[in-house]
C-alpha positions as CSV (number, residue, x, y, z in Angstrom):
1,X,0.0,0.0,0.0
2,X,2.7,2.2,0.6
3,X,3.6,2.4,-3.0
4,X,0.1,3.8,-3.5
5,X,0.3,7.4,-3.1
6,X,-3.2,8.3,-3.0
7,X,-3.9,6.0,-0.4
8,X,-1.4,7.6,1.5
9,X,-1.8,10.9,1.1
10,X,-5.5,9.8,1.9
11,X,-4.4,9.2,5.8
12,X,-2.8,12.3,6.6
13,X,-5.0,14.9,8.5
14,X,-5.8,17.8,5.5
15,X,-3.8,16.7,2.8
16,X,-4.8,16.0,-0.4
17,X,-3.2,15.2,-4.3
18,X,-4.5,18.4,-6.5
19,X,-3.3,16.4,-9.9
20,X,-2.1,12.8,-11.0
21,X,1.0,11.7,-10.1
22,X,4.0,12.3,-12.6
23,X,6.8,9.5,-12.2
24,X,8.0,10.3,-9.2
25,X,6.4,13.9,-8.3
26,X,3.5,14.4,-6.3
27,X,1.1,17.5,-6.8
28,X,-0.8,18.3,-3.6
29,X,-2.3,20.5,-1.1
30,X,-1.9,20.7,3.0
31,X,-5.1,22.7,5.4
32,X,-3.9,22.5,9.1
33,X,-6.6,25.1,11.0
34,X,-5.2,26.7,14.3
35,X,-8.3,28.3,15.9
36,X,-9.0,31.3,13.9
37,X,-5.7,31.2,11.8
38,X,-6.2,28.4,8.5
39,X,-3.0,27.9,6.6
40,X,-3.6,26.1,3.3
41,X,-0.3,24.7,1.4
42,X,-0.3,23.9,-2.2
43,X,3.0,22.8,-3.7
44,X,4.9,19.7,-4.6
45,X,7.0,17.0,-4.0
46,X,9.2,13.7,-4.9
47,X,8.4,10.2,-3.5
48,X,11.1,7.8,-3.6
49,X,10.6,3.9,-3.0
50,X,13.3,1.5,-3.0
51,X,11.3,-1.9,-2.8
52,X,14.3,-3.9,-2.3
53,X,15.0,-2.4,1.2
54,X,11.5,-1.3,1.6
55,X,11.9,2.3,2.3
56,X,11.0,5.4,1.0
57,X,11.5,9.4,1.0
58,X,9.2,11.9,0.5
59,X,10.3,15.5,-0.6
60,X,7.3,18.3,0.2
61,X,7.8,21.9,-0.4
62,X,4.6,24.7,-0.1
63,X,3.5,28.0,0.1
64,X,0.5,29.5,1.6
65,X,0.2,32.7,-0.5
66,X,-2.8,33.8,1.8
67,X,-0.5,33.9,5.1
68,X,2.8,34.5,2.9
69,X,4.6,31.3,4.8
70,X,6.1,28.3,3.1
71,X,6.5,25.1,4.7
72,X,8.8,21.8,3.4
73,X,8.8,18.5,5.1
74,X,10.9,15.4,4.5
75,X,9.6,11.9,5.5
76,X,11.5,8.8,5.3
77,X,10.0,6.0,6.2
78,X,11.1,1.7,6.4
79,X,8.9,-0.9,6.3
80,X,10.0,-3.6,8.7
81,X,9.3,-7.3,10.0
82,X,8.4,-7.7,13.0
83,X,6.4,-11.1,14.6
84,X,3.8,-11.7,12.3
85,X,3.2,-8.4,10.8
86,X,5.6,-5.2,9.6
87,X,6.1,-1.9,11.7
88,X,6.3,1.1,9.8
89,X,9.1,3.1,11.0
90,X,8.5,6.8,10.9
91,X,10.6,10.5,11.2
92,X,9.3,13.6,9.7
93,X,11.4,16.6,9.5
94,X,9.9,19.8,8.7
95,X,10.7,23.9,8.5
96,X,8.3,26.6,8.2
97,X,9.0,30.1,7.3
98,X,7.0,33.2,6.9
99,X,4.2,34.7,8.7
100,X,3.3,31.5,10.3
101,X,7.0,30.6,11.8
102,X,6.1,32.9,14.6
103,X,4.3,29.7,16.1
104,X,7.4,27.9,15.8
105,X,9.0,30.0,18.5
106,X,7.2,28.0,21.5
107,X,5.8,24.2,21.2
108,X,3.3,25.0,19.0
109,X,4.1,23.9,15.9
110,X,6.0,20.8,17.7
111,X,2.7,19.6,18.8
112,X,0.7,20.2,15.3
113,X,3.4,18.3,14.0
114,X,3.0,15.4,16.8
115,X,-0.8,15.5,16.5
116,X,-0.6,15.4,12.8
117,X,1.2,12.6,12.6
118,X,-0.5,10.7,15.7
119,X,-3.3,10.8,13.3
120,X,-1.5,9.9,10.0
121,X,-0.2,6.7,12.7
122,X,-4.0,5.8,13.5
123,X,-5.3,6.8,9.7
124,X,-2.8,4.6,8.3
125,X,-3.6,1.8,10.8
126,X,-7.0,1.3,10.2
127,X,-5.9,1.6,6.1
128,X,-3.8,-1.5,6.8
129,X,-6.2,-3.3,8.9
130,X,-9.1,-3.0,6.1
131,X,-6.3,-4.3,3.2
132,X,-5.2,-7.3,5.7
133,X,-8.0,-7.8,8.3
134,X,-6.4,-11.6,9.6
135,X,-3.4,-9.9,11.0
136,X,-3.2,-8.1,14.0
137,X,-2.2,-4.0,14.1
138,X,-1.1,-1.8,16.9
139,X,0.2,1.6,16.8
140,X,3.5,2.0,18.8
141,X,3.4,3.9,22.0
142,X,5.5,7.0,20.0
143,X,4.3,8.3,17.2
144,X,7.6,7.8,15.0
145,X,6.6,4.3,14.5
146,X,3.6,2.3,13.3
147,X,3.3,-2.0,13.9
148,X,1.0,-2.7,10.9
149,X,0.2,-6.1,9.2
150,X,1.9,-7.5,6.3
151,X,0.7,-5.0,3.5
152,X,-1.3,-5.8,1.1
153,X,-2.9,-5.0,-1.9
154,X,-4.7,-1.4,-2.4
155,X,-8.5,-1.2,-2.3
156,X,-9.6,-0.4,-6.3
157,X,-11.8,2.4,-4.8
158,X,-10.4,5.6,-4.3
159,X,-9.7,6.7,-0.7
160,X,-11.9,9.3,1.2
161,X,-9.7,11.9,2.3
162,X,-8.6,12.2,6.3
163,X,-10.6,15.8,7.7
164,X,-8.4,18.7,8.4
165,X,-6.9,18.7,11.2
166,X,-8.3,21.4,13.6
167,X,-5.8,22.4,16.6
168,X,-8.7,25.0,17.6
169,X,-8.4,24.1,20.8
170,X,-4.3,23.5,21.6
171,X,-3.5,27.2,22.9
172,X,-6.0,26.6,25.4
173,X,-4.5,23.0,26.4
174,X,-0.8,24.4,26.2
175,X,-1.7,27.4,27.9
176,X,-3.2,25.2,30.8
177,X,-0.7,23.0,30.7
178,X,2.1,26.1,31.4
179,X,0.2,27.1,34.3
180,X,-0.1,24.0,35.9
181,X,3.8,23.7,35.6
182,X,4.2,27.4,36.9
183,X,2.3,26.2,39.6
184,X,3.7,23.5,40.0
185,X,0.4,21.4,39.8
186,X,-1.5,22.8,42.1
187,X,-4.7,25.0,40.1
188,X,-5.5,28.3,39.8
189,X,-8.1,28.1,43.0
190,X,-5.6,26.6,45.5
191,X,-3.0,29.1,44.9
192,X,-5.1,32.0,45.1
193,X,-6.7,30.8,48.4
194,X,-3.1,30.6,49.9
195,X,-1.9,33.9,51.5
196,X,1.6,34.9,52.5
């Protein structure tokens, strides 16, 4: 299946092929929504497979003219045996520029990148698990690797898009989550009650 770009493409949060594939380049778009702020990437990019070691590279490059920030990602993955199934091992490395790289400065962009690929891990998963349903498939605790079953062939139909991913809702969790450290734990309520 991996060899199947469109079902690939298919399981990542947002992304989507804009035109057919041409040898070896991809054509595609990117939506990632942060709360109010949408960035939509269209660009292009390679994807290498080298079915003798069962690995692969994939070369992304975009620009969101709307927000005037370009993005580029590598990811290399290796299909592995393991037991009686394959793990898919995993890294993504990505940059962003532009407007948008202003989230890069805390862990924002970190944990988009985390979440979005937690959700290409579990997309991905259940793709595997409809293509070889006797074989058993578990996502690995981290999200750089994925234990999937043996692959098999791709479905004839096309895929239905993954939806967007929408990280509405991760300022509010990371800006929780800094207080509770400041604090050291204890909430909001207990600290104020306290007096020195």
């Amino acid at each position: 299946m991996l060899g199947d770009v469109e079902q690939v493409i298919s399981c990542m949060p947002g992304a989507s092929l804009t035109k057919p594939r041409e040898g070896d380049r991809i054509f595609g778009q990117m939506r990632v929504k942060l709360g109010p702020i949408a960035a939509a990437f269209a660009g292009e990019g390679t994807l290498t497979m080298d079915e003798a070691t069962h690995t692969g590279v994939i070369h992304g490059q975009g620009t969101d003219p709307k927000n005037n920030s370009r993005a580029k990602a590598d990811v290399t993955f290796a299909v592995v045996e393991e037991g009686p199934g394959t793990r898919i091992d995993l890294t993504v490395d990505f940059t962003l520029t532009g407007v948008l790289a202003q989230f890069s400065r805390g862990a924002i962009v970190q944990e988009i990148a985390n979440r979005l690929t937690a959700e290409f891990a579990r997309n991905l998963e259940a793709r595997l698990a409809a293509t070889a349903p006797a074989a058993e498939v578990a996502v690995a605790p981290s999200s750089d690797a994925v234990a999937a079953p043996a692959l098999g062939p791709a479905s004839e139909s096309a895929p239905e898009p993954a939806k967007e991913l929408n990280a509405g809702n991760l300022l509010w969790v990371m800006l929780k989550d800094w207080l509770r450290g400041l604090f050291g734990g204890r909430s909001l309520q207990d600290n104020h009650g306290r007096s020195r």
